[in-house]
N, C-alpha and C positions, 0 to 999 in steps of 0.2 A: 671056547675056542675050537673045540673037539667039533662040536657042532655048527658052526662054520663052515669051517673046511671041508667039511662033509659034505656042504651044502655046495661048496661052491667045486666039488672035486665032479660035480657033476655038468657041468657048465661053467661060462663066464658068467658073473653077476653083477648090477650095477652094486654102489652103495646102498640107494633104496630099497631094492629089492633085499637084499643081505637084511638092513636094517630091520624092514616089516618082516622079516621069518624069525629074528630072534625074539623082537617084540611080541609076536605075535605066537612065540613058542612060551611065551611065559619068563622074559627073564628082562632086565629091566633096562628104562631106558640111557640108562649113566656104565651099565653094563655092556651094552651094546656100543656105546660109542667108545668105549674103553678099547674093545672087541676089533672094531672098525679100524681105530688109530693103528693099532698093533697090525690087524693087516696089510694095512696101508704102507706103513713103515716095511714090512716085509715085503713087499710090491706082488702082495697078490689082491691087490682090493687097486682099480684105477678107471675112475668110470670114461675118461678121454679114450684109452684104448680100448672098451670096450666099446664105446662107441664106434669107434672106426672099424673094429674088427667084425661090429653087429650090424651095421650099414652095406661093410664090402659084399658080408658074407651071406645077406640078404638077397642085394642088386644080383650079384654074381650069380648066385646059386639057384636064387628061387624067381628069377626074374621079375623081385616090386620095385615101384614105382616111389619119389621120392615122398609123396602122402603120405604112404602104408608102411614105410621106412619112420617116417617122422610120427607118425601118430604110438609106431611101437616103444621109439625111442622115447618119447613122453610117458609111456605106461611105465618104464623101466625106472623111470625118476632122474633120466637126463634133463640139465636144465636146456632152456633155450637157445641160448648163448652157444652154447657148445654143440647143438644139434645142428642150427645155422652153417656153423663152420665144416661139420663133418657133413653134413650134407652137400655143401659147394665143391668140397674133396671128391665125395663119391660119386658127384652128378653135374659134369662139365654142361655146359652152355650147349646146347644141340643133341648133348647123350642121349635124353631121354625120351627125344623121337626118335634117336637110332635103337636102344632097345628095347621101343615099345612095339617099333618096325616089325624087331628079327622076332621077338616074342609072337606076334599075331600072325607071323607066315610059320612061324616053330605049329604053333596050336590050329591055325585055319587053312594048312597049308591046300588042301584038296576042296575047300570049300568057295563059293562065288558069294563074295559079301554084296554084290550089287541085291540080291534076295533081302529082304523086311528081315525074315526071322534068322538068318545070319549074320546080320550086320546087329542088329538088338544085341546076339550073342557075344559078338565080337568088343561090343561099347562095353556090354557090362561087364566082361571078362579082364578088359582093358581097367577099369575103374576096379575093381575089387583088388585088383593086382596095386593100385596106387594111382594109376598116371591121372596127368592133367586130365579138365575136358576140353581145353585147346589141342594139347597134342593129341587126344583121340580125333577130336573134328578131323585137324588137317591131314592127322596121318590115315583115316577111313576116306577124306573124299581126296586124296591123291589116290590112294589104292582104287576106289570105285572109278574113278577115270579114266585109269589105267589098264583096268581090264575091258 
């Protein structure tokens, strides 16, 4: 339990993750879910608000996209179900051209993407970060028209 907590005194942690560090520390698996419940019960183990609090605090902060939000929240041992859900929370219907928009005038703000090796930069900065490649298309060629 010591160990744990320790674990988790360092961040939030799905279940999965919790799980594979005890497992994986040497202690066994009927221990571990013993472990789990007990947290759980104490309401420091809840992988739904971990979701939404790792989703917001992602979009928000680091400005990803809902791909590279989704694909983290899969490493973490969110089931699908529930990524689904917390994704539609964090990522309204049109969000995600508005902050792919403010994200690429934040980073290319002095730069002319109508240029080959700026606009290259701009797709793949877009794409690493999460976003679609529709909302890259539409939102690079309204930009290039624009200027």
């Amino acid at each position: 339990m010591q160990r744990a907590l320790r674990f988790l005194g360092y961040r939030p942690r799905s279940e999965a993750e919790l799980r594979n560090f005890l497992v994986h520390g040497g202690y066994s698996a009927a221990l571990a879910e013993r472990t789990l419940a007990k947290l759980r019960g104490l309401k420091y183990l809840n992988d739904e608000t971990f979701a939404r609090n790792w989703a917001r605090s992602r979009a928000e902060a680091r400005g990803y996209g809902p791909r590279r939000i989704e694909r983290e929240l899969r490493i973490k041992g969110i089931g699908r179900p529930l990524i689904r859900e917390v994704m539609g929370e964090t990522f309204a219907p049109g969000d995600e051209s508005a902050r792919a928009k403010s994200l690429l005038t934040k980073r290319f703000k002095n730069q002319q993407l109508d240029d080959q090796k700026w606009l290259r930069r701009a797709v793949g900065f877009l794409q690493r970060r999460g976003y679609s490649s529709q909302v890259i298309f539409d939102l690079l060629k309204v930009t290039v028209e624009d200027d």
